[in-house]
C-alpha positions as CSV (number, residue, x, y, z in Angstrom):
1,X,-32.0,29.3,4.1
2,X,-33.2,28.6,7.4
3,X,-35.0,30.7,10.2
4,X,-34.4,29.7,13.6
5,X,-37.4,29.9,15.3
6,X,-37.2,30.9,19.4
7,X,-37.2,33.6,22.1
8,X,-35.6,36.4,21.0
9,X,-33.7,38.9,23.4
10,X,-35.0,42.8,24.1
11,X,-32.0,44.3,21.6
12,X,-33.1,42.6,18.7
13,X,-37.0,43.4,18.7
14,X,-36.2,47.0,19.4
15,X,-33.4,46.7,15.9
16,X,-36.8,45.2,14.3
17,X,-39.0,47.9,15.4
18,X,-36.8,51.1,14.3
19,X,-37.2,49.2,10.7
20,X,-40.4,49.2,10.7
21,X,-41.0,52.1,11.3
22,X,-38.3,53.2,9.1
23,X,-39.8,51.5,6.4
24,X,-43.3,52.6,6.8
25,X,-42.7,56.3,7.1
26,X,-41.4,56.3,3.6
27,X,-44.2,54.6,1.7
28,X,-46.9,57.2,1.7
29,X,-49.8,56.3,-0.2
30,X,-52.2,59.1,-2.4
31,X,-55.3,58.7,-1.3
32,X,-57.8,57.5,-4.0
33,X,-59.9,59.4,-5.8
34,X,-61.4,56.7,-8.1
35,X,-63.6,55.3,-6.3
36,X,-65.3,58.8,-5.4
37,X,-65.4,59.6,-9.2
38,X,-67.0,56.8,-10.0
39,X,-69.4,56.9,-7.7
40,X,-70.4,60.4,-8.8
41,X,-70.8,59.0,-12.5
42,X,-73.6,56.2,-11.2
43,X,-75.9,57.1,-8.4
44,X,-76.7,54.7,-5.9
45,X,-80.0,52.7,-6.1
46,X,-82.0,53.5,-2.7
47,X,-84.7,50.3,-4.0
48,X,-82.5,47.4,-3.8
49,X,-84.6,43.9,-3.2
50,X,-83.7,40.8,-2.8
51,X,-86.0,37.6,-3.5
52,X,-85.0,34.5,-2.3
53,X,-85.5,31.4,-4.1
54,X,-87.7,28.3,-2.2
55,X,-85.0,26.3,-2.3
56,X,-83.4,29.2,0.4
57,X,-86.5,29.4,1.8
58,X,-86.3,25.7,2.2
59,X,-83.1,25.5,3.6
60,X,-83.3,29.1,5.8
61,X,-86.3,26.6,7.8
62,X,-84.3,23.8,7.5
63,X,-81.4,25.9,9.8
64,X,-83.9,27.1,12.3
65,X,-85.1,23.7,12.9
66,X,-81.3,21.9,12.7
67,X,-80.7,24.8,15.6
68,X,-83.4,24.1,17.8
69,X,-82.2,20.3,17.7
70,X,-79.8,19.7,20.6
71,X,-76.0,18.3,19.4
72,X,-75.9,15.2,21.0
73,X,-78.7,12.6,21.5
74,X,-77.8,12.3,25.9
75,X,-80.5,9.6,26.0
76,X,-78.6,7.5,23.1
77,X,-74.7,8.3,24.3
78,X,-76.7,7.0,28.1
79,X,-77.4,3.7,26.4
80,X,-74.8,3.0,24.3
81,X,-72.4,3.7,27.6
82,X,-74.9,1.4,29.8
83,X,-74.4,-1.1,26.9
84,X,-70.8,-1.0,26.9
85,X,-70.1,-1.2,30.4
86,X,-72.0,-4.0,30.6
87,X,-70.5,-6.0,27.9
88,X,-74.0,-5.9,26.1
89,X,-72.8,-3.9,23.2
90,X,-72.4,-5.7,19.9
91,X,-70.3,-4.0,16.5
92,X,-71.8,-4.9,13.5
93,X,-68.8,-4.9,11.3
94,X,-70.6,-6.0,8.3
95,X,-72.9,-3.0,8.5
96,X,-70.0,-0.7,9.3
97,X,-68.1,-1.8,6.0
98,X,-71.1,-1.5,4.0
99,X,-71.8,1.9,5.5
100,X,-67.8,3.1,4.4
101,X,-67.9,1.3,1.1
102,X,-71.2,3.9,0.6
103,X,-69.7,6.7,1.3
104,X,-66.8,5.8,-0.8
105,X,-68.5,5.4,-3.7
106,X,-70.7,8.3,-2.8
107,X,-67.5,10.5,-3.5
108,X,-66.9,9.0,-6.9
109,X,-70.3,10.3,-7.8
C-alpha cells in the first residue's frame, strides 16, 4: 500500500478534521488515582543530596574550560588559506593514512 504524498485540497483536511475530533471525543480517559495513592503510602524525602564523583568534578571543569575555548582556531584557518592560495601547502598523505588506519583500529578496541 502506498500513500501519495502532496498538497491536499480544503475538502479533504476538513473530512480529516471532523474524524478527529470524532474520534477523540469518544476515548475518555479516568483520571488516575495511583499515583496519588502511592504517594500517600511513602512520603517524600525533603533531604535529598547528591555527591558527585571527581571524575564529574573532573569533567564538569573540563566543560567550562572546552566552553571558554573559541570553535575554530581563525589564526590556523588564516594560514592554512594563505598557504593554499599560494601553492605553499603540502598534504602529507602518509600521515593522513596512518592517522585513519588509528582510528580504525581504535574502534576495534
Amino acid at each position: 500500500m502506498t500513500n501519495r504524498i502532496g498538497p491536499m485540497d480544503q475538502g479533504t483536511l476538513g473530512k480529516i478534521g471532523a474524524k478527529v475530533d470524532e474520534a477523540s471525543t469518544g476515548n475518555k480517559l479516568a483520571p488516575d488515582t495511583s499515583a496519588a495513592d502511592h504517594s500517600k503510602a511513602h512520603p517524600t524525602s525533603t533531604s535529598d543530596t547528591v555527591n558527585l564523583t571527581n571524575s564529574a568534578k573532573l569533567l564538569e571543569r573540563l566543560d567550562q574550560t572546552l566552553e571558554s575555548l573559541p570553535a575554530v582556531n581563525a589564526e590556523r584557518v588564516t594560514e592554512i588559506k594563505v598557504a593554499i592560495e599560494s601553492g605553499n601547502f603540502e598534504i602529507d598523505s602518509q600521515a593522513i593514512a596512518d592517522a585513519m588506519i588509528r582510528l580504525d583500529r581504535s574502534f576495534g578496541e
